[in-house]
Residue frames relative to the residue before (quaternion, step in Angstrom):
aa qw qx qy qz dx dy dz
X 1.0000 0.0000 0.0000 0.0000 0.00 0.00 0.00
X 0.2991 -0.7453 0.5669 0.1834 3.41 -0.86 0.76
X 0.8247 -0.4040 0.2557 0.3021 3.13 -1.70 1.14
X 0.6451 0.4515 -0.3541 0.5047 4.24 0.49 -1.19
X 0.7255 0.4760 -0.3805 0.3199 4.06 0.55 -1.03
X 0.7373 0.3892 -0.2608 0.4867 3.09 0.88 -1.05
X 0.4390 0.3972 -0.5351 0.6026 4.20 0.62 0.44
X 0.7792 0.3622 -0.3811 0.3413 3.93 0.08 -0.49
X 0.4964 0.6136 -0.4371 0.4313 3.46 1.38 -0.78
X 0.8403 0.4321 -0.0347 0.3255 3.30 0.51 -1.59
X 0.2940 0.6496 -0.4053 0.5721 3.42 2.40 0.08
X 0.7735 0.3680 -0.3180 0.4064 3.13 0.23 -2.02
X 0.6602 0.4859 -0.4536 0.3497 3.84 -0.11 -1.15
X 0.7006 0.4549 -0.3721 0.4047 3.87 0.45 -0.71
X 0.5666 0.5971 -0.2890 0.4887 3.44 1.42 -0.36
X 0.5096 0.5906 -0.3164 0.5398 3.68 1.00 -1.05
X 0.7048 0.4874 -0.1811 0.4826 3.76 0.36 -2.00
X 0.7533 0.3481 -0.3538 0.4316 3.50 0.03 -0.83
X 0.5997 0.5737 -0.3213 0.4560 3.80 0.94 -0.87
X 0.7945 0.4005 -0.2391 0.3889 3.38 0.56 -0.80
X 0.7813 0.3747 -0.2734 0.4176 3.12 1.36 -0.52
X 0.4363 0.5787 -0.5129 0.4601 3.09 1.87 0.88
X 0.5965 0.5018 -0.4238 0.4613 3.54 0.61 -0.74
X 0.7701 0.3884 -0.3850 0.3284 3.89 0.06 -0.68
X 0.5192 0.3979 -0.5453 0.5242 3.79 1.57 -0.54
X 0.3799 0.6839 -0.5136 0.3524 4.13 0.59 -0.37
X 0.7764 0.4822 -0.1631 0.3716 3.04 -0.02 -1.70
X 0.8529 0.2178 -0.1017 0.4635 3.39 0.06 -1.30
X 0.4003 0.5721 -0.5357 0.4749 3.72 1.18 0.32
X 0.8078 0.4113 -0.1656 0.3883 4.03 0.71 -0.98
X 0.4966 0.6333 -0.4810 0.3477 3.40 1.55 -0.49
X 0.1113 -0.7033 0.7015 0.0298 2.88 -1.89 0.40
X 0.5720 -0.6650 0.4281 0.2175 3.20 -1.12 1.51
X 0.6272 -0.5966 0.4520 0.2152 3.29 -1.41 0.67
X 0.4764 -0.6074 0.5149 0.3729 3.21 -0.90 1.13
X 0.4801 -0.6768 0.5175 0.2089 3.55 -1.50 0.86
X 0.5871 0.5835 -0.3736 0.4187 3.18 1.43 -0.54
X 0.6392 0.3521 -0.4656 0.5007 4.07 0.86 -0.46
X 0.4802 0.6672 -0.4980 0.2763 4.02 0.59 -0.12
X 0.0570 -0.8457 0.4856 0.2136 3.39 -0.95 0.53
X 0.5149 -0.7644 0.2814 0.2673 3.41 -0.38 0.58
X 0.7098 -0.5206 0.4116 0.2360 2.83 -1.61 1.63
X 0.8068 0.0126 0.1967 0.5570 3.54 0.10 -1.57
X 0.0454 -0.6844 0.7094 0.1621 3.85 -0.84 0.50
X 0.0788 0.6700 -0.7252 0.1381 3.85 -1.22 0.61
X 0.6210 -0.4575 0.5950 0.2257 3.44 -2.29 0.34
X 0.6403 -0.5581 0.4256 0.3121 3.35 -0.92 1.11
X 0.6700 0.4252 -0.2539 0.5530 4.08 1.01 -1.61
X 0.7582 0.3714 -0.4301 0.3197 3.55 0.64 -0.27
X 0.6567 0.4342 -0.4173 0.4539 3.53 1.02 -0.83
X 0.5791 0.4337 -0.5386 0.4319 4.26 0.98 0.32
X 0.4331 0.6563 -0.5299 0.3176 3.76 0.72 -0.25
X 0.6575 0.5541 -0.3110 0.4050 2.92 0.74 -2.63
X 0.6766 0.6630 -0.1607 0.2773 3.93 0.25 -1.27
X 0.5974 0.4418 -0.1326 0.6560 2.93 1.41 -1.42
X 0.8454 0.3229 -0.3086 0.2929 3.89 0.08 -0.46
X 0.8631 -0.0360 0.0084 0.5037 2.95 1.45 -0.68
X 0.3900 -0.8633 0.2736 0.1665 3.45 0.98 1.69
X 0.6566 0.5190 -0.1797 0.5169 3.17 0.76 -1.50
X 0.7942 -0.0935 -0.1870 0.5706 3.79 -0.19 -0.21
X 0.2965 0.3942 -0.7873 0.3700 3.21 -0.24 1.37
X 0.7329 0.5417 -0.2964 0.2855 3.81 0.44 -1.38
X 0.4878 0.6631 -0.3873 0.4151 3.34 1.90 -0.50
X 0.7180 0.5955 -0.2048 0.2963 2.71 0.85 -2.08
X 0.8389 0.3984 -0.0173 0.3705 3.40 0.77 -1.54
X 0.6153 0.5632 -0.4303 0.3451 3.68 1.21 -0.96
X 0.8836 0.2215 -0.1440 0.3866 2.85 -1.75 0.75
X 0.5543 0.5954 -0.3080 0.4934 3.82 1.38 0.27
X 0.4141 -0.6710 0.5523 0.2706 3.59 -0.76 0.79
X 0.1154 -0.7955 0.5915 -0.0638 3.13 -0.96 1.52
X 0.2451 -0.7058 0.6466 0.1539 3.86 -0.86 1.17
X 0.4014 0.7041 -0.5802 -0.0805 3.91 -0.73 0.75
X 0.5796 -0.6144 0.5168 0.1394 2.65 -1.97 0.59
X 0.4963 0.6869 -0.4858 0.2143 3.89 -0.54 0.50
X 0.5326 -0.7147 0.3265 0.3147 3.48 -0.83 0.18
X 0.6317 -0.6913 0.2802 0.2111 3.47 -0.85 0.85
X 0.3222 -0.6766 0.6271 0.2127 4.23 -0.35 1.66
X 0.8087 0.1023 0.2548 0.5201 3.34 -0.07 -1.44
X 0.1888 -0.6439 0.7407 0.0335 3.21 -1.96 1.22
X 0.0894 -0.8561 0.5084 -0.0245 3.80 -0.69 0.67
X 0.0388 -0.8536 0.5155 -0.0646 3.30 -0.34 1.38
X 0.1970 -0.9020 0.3357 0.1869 3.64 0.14 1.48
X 0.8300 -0.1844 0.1712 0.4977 4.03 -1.09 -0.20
X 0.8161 0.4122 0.0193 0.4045 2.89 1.33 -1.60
X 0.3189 -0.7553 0.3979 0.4116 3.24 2.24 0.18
X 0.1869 0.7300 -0.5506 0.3592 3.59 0.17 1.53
X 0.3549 -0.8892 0.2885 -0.0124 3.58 -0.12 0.00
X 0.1775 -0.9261 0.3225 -0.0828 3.34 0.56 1.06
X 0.2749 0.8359 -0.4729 -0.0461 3.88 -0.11 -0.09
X 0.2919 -0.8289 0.4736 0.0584 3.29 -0.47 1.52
X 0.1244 -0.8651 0.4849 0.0311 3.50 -0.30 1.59
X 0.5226 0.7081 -0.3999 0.2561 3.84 -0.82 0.32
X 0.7170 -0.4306 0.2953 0.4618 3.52 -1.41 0.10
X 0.3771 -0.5406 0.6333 0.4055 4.43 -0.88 0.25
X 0.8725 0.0744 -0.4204 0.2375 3.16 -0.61 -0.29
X 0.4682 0.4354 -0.5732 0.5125 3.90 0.58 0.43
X 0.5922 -0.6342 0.4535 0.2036 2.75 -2.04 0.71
X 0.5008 0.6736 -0.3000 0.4532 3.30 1.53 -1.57
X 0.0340 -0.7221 0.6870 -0.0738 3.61 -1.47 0.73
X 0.4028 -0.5633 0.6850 0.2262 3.03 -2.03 -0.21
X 0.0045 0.8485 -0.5292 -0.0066 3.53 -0.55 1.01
X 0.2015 -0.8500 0.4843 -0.0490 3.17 -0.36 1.36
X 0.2883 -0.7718 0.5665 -0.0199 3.63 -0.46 1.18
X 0.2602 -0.8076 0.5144 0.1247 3.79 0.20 1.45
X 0.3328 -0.5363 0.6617 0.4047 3.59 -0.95 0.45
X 0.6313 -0.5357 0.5038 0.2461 2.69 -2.02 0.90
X 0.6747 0.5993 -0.2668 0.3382 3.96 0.82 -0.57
X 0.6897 0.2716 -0.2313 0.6301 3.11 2.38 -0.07
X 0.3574 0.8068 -0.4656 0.0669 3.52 0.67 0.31
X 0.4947 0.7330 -0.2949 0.3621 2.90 1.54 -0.32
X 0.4638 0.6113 -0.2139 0.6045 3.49 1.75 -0.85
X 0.7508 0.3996 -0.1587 0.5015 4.07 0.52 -0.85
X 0.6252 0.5316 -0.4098 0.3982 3.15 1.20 0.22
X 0.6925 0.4507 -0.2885 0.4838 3.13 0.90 -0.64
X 0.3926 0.7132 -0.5080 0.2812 3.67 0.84 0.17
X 0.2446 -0.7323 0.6305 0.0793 3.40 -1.20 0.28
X 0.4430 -0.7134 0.4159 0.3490 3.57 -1.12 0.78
X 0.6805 0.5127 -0.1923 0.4870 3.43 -1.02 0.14
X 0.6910 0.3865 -0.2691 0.5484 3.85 0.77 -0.38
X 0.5927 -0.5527 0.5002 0.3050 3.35 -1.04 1.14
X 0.2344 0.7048 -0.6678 0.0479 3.11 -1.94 0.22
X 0.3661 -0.7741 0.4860 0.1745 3.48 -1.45 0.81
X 0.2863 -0.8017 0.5213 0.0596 3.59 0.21 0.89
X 0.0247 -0.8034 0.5917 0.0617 3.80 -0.76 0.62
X 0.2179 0.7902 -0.5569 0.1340 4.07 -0.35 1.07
X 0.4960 -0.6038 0.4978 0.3764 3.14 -1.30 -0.17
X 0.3606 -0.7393 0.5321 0.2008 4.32 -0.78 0.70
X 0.2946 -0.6425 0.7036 -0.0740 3.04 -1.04 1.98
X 0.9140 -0.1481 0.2128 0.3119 3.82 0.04 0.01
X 0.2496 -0.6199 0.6897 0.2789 3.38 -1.22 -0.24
X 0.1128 -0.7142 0.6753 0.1456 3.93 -1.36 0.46
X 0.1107 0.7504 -0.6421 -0.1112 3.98 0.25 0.99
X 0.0543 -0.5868 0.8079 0.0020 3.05 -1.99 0.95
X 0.3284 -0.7962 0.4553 0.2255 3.65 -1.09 0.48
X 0.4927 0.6202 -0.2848 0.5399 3.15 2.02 -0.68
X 0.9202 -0.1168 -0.2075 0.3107 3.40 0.18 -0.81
X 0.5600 -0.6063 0.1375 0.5476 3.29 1.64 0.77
X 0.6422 -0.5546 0.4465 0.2840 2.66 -1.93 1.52
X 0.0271 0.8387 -0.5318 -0.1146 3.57 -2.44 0.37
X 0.4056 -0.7175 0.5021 0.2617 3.27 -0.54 1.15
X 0.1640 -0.8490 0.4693 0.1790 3.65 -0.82 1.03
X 0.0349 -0.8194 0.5583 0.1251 3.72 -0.46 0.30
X 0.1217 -0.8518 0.5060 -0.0591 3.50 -0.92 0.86
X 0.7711 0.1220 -0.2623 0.5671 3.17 -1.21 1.01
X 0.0745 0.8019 -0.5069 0.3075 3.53 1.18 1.10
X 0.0021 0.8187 -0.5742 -0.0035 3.61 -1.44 0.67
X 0.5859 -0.5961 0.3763 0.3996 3.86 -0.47 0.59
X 0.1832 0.8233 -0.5296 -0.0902 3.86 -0.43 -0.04
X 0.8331 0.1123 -0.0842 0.5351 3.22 1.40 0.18
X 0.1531 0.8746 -0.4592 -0.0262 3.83 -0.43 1.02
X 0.1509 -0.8098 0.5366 0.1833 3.73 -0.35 0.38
């Protein structure tokens, strides 16, 4: 092979590489995350049960649950409305510390306003974890979370 093909062989391939790896930073620079509301849920459970599961056995609870769309059900400690008017809804038993903290998508917050402490509610999100602390109690974290049911 003579000296001009192989600079072009090796023009074109660096071309190919650079093209493709513009389209994928493309791609995933613009994606956007499914609405939680068409998700259906993995597992539906009570706020005191899915902190039990947690509380007894962390490690496959996190199997069971990370990343999975969770429907719970339990009544509301606390509603939280940050600097930035985000939204928070703290789910679980008053007199334990441990909770469920749910992080509203921003595309329903409107729905989390009108909540009310103390009144039940079923919360649909997706589980990022567990945070145990014994001092000021342990939380299961759910995110991009959305009301689907309030009484």
């Amino acid at each position: 092979m003579n000296r001009r093909k192989i600079i072009f062989y090796v023009f074109f391939s660096l071309l190919v590489i650079i093209g493709a790896a513009g389209i994928y930073i493309y791609r995933e620079y613009n994606r956007s995350h499914r609405d939680t509301a068409e998700l259906k849920p993995n597992y539906t459970i009570s706020a005191t049960e899915l902190l039990k599961e947690f509380e007894i056995d962390e490690k496959s609870s996190n199997n069971k649950y990370w990343d999975k769309v969770l429907k719970v059900d339990g009544i509301i400690k606390e509603l939280i409305k940050d600097e930035k008017g985000f939204y928070s809804v703290i789910l679980g038993d008053t007199a334990s510390l441990s909770s469920v903290r749910c992080s509203i998508d921003s595309l329903h917050s409107n729905k989390a306003a009108s909540l009310q402490k103390g009144n039940s509610v079923a919360i649909k999100g997706i589980c990022t974890g567990f945070n145990a602390d014994e001092l000021l109690g342990s939380d299961v974290i759910l995110v991009r979370s959305i009301i689907t049911q309030k009484n």
